[in-house]
VMD Tcl script that builds the backbone (N, CA, C; Angstrom):
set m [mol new atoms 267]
animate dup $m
set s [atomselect $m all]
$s set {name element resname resid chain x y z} {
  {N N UNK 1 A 21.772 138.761 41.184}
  {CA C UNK 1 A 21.177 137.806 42.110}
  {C C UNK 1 A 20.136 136.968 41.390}
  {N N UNK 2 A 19.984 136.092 41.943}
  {CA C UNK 2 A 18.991 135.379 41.150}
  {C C UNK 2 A 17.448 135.284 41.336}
  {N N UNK 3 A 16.716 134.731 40.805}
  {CA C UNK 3 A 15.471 135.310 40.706}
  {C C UNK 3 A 14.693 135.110 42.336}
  {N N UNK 4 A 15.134 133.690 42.843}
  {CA C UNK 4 A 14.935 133.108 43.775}
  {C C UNK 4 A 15.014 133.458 44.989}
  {N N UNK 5 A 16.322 134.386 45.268}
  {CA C UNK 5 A 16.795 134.865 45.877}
  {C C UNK 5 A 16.325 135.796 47.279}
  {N N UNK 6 A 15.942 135.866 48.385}
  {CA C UNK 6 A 14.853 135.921 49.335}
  {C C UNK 6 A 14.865 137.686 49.158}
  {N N UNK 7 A 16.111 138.283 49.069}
  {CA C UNK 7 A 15.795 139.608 48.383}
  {C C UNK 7 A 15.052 140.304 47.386}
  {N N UNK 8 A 15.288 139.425 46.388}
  {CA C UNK 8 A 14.249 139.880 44.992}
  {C C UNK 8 A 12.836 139.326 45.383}
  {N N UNK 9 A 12.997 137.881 46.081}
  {CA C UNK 9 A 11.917 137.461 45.969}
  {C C UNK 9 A 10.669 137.764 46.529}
  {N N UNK 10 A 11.037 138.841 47.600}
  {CA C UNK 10 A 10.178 139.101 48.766}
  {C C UNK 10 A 9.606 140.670 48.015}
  {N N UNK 11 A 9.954 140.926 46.917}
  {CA C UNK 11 A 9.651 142.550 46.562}
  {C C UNK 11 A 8.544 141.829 45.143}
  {N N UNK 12 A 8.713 140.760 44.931}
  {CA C UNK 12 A 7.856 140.502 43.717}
  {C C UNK 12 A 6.520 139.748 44.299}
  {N N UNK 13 A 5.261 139.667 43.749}
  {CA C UNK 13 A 3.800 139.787 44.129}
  {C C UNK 13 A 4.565 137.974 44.109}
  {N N UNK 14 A 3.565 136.970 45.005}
  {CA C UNK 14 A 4.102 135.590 45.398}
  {C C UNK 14 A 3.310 134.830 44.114}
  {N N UNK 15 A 2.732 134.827 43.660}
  {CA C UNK 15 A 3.012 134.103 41.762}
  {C C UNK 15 A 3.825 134.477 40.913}
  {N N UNK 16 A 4.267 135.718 40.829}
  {CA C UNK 16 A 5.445 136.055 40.388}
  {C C UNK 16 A 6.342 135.167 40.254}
  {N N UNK 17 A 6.983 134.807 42.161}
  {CA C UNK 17 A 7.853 134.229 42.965}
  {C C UNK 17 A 8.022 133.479 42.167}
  {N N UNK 18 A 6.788 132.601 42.010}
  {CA C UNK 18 A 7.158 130.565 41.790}
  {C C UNK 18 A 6.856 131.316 40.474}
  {N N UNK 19 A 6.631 131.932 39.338}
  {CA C UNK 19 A 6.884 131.733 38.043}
  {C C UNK 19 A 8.633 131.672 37.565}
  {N N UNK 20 A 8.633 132.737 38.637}
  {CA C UNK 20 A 9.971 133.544 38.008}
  {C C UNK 20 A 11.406 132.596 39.332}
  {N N UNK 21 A 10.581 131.696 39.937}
  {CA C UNK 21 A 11.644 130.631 40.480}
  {C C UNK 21 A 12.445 129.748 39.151}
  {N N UNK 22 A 13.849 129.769 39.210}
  {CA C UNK 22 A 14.154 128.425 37.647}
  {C C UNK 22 A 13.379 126.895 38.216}
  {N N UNK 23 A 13.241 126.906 39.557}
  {CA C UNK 23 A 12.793 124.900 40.247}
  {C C UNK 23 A 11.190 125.004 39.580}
  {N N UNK 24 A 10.695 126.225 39.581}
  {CA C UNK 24 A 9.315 126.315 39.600}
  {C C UNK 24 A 8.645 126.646 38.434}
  {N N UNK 25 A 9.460 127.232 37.304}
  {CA C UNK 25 A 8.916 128.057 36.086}
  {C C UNK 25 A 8.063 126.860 35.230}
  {N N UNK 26 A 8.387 125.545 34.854}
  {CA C UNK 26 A 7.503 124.891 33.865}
  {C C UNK 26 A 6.323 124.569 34.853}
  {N N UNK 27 A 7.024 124.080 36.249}
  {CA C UNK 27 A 5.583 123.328 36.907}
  {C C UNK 27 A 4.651 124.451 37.609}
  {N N UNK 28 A 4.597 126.274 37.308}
  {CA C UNK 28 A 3.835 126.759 38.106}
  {C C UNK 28 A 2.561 126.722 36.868}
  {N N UNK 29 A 2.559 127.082 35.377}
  {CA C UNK 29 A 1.483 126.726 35.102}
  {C C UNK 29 A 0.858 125.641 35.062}
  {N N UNK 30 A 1.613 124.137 35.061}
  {CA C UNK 30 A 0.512 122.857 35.145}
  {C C UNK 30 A 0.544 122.433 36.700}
  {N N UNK 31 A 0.652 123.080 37.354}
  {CA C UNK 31 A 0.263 122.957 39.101}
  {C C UNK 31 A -0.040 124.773 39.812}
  {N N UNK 32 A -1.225 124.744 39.155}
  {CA C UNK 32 A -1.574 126.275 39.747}
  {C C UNK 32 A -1.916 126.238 41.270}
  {N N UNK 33 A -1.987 125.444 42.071}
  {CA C UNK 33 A -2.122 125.126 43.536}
  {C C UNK 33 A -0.749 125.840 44.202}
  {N N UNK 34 A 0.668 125.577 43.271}
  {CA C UNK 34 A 1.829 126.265 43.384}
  {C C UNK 34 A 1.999 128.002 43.682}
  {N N UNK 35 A 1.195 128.257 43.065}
  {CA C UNK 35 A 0.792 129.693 43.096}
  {C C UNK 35 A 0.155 129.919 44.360}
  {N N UNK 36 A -1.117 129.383 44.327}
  {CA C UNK 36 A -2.139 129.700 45.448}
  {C C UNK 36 A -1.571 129.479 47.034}
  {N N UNK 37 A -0.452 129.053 46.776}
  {CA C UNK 37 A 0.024 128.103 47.947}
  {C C UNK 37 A 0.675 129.086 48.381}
  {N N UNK 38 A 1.807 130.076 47.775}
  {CA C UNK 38 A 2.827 131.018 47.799}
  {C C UNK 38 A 2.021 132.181 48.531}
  {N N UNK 39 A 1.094 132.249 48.428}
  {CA C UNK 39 A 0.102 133.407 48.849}
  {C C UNK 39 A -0.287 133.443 50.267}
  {N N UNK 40 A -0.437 132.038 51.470}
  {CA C UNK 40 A -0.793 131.791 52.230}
  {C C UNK 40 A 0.006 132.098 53.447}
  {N N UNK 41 A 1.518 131.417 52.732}
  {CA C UNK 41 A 2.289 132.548 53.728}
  {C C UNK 41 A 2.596 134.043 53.812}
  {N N UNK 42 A 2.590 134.362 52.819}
  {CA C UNK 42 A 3.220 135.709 52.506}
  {C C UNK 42 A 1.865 136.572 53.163}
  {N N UNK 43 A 0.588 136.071 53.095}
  {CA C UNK 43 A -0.377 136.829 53.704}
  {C C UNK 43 A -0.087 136.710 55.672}
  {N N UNK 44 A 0.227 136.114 55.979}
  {CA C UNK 44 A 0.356 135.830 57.543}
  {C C UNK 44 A 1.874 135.877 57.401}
  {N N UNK 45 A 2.560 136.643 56.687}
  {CA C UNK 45 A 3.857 137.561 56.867}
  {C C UNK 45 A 4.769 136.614 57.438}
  {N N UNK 46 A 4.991 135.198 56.734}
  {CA C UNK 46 A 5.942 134.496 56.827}
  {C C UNK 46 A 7.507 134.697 56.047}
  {N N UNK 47 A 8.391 134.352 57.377}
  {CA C UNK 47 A 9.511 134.543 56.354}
  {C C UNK 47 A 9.680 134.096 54.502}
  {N N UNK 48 A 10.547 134.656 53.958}
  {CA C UNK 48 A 10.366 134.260 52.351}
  {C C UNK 48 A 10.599 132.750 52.462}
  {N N UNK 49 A 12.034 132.788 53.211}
  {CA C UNK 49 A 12.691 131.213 52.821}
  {C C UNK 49 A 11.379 130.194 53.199}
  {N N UNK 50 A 10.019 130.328 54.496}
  {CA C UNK 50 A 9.392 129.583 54.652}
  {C C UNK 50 A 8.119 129.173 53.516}
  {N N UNK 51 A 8.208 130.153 52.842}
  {CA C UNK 51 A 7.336 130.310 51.700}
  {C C UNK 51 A 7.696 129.195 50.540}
  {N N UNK 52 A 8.644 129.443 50.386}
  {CA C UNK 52 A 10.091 129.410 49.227}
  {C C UNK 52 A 9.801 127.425 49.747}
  {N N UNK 53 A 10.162 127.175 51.483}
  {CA C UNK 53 A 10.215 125.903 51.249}
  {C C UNK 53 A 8.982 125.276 51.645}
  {N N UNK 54 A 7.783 125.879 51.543}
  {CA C UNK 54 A 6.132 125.189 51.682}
  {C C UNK 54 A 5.970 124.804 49.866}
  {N N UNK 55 A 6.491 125.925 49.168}
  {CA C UNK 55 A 6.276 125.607 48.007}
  {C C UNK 55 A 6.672 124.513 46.969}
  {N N UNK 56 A 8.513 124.209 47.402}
  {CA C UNK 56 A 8.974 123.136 47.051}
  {C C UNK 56 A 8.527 122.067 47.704}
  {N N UNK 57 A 7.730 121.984 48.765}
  {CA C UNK 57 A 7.752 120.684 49.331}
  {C C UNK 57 A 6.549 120.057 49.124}
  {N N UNK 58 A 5.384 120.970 48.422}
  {CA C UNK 58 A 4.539 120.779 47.703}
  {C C UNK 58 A 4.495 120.309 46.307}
  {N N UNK 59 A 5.579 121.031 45.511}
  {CA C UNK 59 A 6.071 120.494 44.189}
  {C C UNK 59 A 6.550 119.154 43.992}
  {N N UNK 60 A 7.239 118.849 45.228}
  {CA C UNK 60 A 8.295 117.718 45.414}
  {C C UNK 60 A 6.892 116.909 46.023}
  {N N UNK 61 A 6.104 116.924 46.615}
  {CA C UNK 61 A 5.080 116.065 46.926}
  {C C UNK 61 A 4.070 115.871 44.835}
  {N N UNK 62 A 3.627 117.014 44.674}
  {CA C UNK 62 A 2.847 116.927 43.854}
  {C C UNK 62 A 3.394 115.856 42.572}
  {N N UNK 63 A 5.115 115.980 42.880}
  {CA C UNK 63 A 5.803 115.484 41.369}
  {C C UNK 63 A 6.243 114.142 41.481}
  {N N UNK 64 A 6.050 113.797 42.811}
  {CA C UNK 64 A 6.114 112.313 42.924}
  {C C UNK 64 A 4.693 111.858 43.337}
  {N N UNK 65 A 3.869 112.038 43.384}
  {CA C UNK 65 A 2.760 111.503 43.061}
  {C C UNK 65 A 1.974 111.095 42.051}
  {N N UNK 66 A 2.851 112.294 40.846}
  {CA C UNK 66 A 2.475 111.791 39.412}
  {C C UNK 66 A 1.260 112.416 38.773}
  {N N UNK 67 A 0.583 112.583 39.615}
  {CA C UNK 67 A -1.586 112.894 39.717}
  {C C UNK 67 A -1.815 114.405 38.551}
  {N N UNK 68 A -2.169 113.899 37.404}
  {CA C UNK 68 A -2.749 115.382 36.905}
  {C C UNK 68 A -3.427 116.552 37.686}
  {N N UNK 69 A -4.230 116.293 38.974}
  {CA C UNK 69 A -4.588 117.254 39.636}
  {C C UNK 69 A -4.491 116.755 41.302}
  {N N UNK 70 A -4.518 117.794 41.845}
  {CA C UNK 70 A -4.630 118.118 43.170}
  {C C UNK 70 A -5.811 117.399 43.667}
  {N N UNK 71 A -7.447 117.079 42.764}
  {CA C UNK 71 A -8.649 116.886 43.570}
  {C C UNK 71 A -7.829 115.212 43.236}
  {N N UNK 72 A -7.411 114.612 42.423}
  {CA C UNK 72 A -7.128 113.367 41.772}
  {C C UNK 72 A -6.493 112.618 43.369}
  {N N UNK 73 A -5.833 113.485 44.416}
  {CA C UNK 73 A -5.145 112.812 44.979}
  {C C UNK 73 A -5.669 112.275 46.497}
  {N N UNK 74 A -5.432 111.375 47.115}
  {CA C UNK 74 A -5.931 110.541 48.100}
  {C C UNK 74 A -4.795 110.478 49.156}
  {N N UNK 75 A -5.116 109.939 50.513}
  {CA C UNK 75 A -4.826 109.695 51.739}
  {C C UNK 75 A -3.077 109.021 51.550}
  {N N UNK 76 A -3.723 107.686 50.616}
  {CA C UNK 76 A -2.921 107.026 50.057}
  {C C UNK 76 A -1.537 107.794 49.737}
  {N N UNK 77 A -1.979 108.511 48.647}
  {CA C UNK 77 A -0.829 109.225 47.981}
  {C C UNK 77 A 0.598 109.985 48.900}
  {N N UNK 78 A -0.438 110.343 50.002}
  {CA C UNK 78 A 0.433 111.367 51.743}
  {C C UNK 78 A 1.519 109.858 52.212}
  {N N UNK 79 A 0.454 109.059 52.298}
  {CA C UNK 79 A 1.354 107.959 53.162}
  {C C UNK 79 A 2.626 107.379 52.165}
  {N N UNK 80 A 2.161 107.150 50.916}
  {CA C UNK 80 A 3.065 106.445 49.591}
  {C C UNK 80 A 4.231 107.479 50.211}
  {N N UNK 81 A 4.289 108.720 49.692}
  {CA C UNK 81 A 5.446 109.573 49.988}
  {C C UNK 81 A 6.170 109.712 51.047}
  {N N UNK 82 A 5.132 110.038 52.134}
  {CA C UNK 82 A 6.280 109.834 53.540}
  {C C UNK 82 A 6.374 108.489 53.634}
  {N N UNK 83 A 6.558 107.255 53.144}
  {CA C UNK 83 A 7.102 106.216 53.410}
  {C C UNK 83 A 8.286 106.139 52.254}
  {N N UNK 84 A 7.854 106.505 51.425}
  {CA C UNK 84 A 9.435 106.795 50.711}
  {C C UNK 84 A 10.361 107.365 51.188}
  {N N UNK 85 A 9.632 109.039 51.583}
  {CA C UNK 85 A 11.245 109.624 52.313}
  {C C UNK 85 A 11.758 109.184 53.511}
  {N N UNK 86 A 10.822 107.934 54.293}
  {CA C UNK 86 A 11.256 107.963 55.526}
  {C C UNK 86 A 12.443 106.385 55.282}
  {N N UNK 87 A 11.584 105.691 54.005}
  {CA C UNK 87 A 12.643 104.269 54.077}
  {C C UNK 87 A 13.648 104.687 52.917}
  {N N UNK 88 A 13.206 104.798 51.581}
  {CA C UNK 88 A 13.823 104.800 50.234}
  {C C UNK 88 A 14.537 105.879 50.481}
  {N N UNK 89 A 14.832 106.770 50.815}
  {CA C UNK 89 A 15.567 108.212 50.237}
  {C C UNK 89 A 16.673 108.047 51.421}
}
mol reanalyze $m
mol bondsrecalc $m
mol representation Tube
mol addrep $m
């Protein structure tokens, strides 16, 4: 099975998760928010898959924004994106 997999994934500590995700392995050390993020559900005993997709949708926000950090990013940046996925995509 693969690493990802809501079976394995739910028995490994949630930084683990997103290290040992293949979508997640280069970007969990230069977006450590990725990590911290994985933790929030799994503490208020959210399903994996909801974990699994707070995390990508954070990645997928963080990686089209471009921004070396998390404090770097603005109001702006929320609206830029959901106006992409809502016209461009």
């Amino acid at each position: 099975m693969a690493p990802d997999h809501p079976t394995i994934a739910r028995q490994l500590p949630p930084e683990q998760a997103v290290e040992s995700s293949p979508r997640f392995a280069r970007s969990a050390e230069r977006l450590p928010v990725l990590k911290a993020l994985a933790r929030t559900p799994r503490a208020k005993r959210y399903a994996i898959r909801t974990e699994q997709t707070s995390v990508d949708w954070c990645h997928r926000f963080l990686s089209f924004a471009g921004r070396g950090a998390e404090e770097d990013l603005e109001p702006r940046d929320v609206e830029h994106c959901l106006a992409h996925l809502a016209a461009d995509r």
